[in-house]
N, C-alpha and C positions, 0 to 999 in steps of 0.2 A: 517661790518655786514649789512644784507637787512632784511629789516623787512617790510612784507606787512600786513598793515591794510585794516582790510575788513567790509563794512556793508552789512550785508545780506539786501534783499529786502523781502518785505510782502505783501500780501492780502490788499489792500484799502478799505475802507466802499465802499458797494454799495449801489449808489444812488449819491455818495457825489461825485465830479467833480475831477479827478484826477489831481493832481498837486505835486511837490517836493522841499519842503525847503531843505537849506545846512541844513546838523546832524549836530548837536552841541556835542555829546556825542566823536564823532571821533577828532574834531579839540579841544575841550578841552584834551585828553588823548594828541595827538599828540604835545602840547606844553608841555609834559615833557620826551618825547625822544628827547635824546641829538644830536645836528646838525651832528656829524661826523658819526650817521647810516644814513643807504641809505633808507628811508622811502615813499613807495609806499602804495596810496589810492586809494579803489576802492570803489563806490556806485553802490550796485548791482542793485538798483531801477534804475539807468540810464545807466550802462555800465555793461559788461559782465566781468565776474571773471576768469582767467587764472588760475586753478587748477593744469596745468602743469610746471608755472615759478619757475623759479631757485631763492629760497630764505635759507634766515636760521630761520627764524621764523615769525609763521601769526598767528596775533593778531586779535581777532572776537570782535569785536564791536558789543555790543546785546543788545537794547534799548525796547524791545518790544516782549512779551510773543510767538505771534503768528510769531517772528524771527525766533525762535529756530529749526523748522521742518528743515528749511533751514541754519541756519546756520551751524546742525550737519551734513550735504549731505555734504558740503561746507569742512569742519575741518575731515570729514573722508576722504576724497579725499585727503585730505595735507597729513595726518598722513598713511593711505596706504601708501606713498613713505615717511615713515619717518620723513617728515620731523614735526618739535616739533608745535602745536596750544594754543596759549593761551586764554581764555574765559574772557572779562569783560563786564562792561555795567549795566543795572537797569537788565536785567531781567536773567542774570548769578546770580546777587543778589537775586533774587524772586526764581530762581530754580538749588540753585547748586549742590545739589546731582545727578541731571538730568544730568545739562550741564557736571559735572566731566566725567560720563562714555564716551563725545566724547571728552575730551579736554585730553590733558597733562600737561594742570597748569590753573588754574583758578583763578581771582584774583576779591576780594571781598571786597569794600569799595573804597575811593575818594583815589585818583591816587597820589594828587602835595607831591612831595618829595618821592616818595614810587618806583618808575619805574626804576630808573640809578641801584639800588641794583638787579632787574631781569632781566635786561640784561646784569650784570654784572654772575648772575647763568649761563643764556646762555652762555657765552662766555666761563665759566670753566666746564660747561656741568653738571651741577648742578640743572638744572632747579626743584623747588619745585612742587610737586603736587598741593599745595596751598596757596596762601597767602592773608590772613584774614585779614582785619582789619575793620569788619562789628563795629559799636560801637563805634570806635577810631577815630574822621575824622582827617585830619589836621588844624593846625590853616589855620582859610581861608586865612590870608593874605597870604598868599604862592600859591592862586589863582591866575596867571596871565593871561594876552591878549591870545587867543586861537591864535591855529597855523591854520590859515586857507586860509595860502598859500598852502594848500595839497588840495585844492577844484579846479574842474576847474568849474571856474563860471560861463562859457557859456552856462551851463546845467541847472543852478538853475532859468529857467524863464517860463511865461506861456505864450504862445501868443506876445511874446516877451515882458511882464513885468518878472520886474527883482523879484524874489522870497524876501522875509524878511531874514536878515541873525539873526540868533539866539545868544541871551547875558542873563547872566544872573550876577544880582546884590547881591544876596543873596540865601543861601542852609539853609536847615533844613525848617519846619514850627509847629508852635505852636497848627496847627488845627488838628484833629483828623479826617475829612469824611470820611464818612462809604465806599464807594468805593476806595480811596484811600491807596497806599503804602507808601505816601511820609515820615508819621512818622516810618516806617523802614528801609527804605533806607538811608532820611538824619538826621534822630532822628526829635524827636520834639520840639526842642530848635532852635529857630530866631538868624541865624548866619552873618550877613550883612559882604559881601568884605566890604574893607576898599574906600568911596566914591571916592577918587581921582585916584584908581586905576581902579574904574569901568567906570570911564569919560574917561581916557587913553584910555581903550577898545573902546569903543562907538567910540572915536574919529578917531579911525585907521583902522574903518570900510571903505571901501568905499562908500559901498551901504545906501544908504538916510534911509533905510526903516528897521527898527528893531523889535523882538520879543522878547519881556522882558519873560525870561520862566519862571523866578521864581512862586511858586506854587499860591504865594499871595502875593498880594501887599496892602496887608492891618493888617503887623503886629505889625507895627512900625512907629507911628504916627512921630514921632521927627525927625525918618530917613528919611522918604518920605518927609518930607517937605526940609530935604536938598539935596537928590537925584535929590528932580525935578528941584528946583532951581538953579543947579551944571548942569541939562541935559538945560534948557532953549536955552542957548546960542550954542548950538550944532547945532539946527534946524533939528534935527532928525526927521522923524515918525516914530512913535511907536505901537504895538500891545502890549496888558499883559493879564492876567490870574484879576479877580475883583481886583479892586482897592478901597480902604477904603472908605466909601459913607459918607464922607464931604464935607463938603461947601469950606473951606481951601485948603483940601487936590485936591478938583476934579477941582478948578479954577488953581492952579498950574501945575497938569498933560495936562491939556488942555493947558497951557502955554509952557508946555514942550515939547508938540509934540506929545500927546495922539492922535492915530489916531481910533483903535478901541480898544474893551475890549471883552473878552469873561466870558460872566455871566453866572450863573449857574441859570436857572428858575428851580424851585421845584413847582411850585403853583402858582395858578392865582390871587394870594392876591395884597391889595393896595400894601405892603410891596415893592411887587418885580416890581409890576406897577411905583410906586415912584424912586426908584431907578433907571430903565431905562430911564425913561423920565430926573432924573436929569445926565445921563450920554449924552444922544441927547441934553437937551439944550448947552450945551457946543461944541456943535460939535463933542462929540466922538459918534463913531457909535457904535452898539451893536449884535452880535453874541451873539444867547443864544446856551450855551451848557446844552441839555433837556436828562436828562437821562430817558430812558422808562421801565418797569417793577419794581419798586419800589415798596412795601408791602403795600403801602396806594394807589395804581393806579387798576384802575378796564380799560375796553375799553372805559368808557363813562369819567373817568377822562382822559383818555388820549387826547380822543376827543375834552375835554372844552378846555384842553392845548394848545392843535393845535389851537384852535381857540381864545385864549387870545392873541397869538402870533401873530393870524394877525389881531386882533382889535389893539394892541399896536402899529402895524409897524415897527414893528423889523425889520433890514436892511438884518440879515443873523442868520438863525439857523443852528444849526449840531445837529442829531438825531442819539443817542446812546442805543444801549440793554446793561442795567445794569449787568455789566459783574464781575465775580469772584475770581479775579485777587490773587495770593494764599500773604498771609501778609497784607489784607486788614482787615478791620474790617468785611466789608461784607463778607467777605471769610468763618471768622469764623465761624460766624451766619447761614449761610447757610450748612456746616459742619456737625455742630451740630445739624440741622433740619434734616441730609439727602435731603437737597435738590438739589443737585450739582447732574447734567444729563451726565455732558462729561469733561474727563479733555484733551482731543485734542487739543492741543495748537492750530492747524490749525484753529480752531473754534476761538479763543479766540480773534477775530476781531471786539469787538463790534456792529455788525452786525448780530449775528449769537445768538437763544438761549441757554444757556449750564447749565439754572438751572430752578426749578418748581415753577414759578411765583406763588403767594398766593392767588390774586384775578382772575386767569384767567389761561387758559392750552399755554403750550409750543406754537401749533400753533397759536393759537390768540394771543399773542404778537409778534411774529416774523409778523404776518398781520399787528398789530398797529405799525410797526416800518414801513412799505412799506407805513402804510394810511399817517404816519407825512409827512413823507418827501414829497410824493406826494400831499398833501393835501398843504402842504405851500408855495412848487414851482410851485403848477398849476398856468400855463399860462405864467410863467416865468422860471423858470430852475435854480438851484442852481450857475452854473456859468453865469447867466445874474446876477444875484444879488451880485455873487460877484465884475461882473465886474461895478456895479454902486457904490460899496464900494472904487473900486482902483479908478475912475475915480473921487471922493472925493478927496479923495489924491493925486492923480495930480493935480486937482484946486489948494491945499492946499500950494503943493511944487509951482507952477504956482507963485501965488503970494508972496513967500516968498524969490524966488529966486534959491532955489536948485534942479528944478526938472533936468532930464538927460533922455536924450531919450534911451532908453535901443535897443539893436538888439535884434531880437529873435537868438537862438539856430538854429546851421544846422540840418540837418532833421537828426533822428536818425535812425539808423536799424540795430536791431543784435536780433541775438538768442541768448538766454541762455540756459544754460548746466544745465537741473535740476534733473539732475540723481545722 
């Protein structure tokens, strides 16, 4: 049997410097199809998709709301010539009555031990309309090492650095944010892999430079203290999502190979002033991730924001329009307001407005989203700043011993088929 996996490609923020990690959603699914199918990967962000190959079933990998326009053009072009699509990924979760009308089976919930029984349908010609197990996960331990020999790595770089390859330690989270899906996708219950199984991972990486995806790294005071201490000797670098703002906890991570963090600024309070500053004295740099149109944000808080940001010296911000993502908390609320403008997945790019901000109209925050970003990279550029972040972490690898000179990628050139 052939079985092609496919990630559709999306819309970038504009303004923000385009670049491409390896998916994590594809090379997790892909370690629980069994070695004897013939499994073909394509990332439509960097290569172009073969609508015409001869397979027996293509699996759509769909991580992201504003995937979908494209990945149904993509799954009706297979299904045209019959041949069978299946739907999974976070935002098959977020919209499956949607993705059902272009797919022929859909599959809703964490994958490990669930996949051998639906190609076992394929092969008897069975294939279900659906297979649920939103609410059910598996025990994690049944997570293992992603299959991410299906990647070609030559493409995962920017400038010839090598991209972060994606890992995670732990599913579910116990936070509720109001933008946030993650308590319906992975519930809100703190599920941690078992730690020696997650160092395994980590260890069989090639690549020096890792992104802890999990949603927070601050739910499990007991765990972190033995994750980092388990990651130490790796000499990894690492990126994560906030990490628990202890004295314990943050001198550990910095031990471990905390190389950045991405924070969530809400406010120009000491609170979040303290907390960055104790994530830089350590050496970790800091990325705020600043969401924009919030019910408490007028133009002039947005303005003090931008400019808290660069009295603190933040290394790297990302500026986002507060988007309405459907199983959020903010989803509802807005709903229920009528405030929801557009449900154009197209749109749904954090970049773009698609609801009726409280303090201000549709076009003056789509304005305050162009002033942040302009306003914090004047004179320097989003990718100059990030390039004084990676070149931290070359120091870092420099002196520790692991750094690797990376090639860049050959130059790429192709059209894509977007019909």
């Amino acid at each position: 049997m052939k079985l092609s996996l496919i990630y559709p490609s999306w819309p970038k923020l504009e303004r923000q410097t385009e670049f491409h990690l390896p998916p994590h959603g594809p090379v997790v699914f892909a370690a629980e199809v069994p070695p004897e199918v013939d499994l073909a990967f394509t990332d439509e962000n960097l290569q172009d998709v073969d609508c015409e190959e001869a397979t027996d079933l293509v699996a759509m990998s769909v991580m992201l709301t504003s995937q979908l326009p494209r990945a149904f053009a993509i799954a009706d072009r297979f299904r045209a010539r019959r041949v069978p699509v299946i739907f999974g990924g976070i935002a098959t979760m977020l919209h499956p009555e949607e993705v059902a009308l272009h797919a022929d089976s859909i599959f809703l919930g964490e994958v490990e031990g669930r996949f051998a029984s639906v190609l076992e349908d394929v092969k008897e010609g069975r294939l279900k309309p659906r297979y649920d197990y939103m609410g059910n996960p598996p025990d994690v331990a049944l997570v293992g090492t992603a299959r991410r020999s299906i990647l070609k790595r030559e493409l995962y770089n920017y400038r010839g650095t090598q991209m972060l390859d994606l890992v995670h330690a732990s599913r579910g989270c116990k936070f509720n944010c109001f933008p946030c899906c993650t308590g319906y996708l992975g519930g809100r219950r703190f599920r941690p892999r078992p730690i020696p199984k997650v160092i395994e991972e980590m260890a069989s990486i090639p690549n020096n430079r890792l992104f802890i995806v999990d949603n927070s790294l601050a739910q499990d005071r007991a765990w972190l203290v033995d994750l980092f201490t388990a990651m130490a000797p790796l000499k990894k670098k690492w990126v994560s999502h906030p990490i628990l703002d202890d004295d314990e906890i943050l001198d550990l991570a910095a031990e471990a190979g905390a190389w950045y963090v991405y924070q969530a600024v809400f406010d120009t309070s000491e609170f979040i002033r303290n907390r960055i500053r104790r994530l830089k004295d350590r050496g970790i740099a800091v990325e705020a991730t600043v969401i924009l149109g919030t019910d408490d944000q007028d133009e002039d808080a947005i303005k003090r924001l931008v400019d808290f940001l660069l009295e603190i010296k933040l290394d790297v911000a990302e500026f986002t329009v507060m988007t309405p993502f459907p199983h959020s908390p903010i989803r509802e609320q807005l709903e229920a307001e009528g405030r929801i403008l557009s449900n154009d997945w197209r749109e749904y790019t954090c970049d773009k407005v698609v609801f009726r901000p409280r303090r201000m109209s549709p076009e003056k925050l789509q304005e305050m989203y162009f002033y942040a970003w302009d306003t914090f990279y004047q004179g320097s550029g989003h990718a100059l700043k990030m390039a004084d972040v990676f070149k931290a972490v070359v120091r870092r690898e420099m002196e520790d011993g692991t750094y690797r000179r990376y090639q860049p990628s050959p130059a790429r050139t192709f059209a894509r088929d977007k019909s």
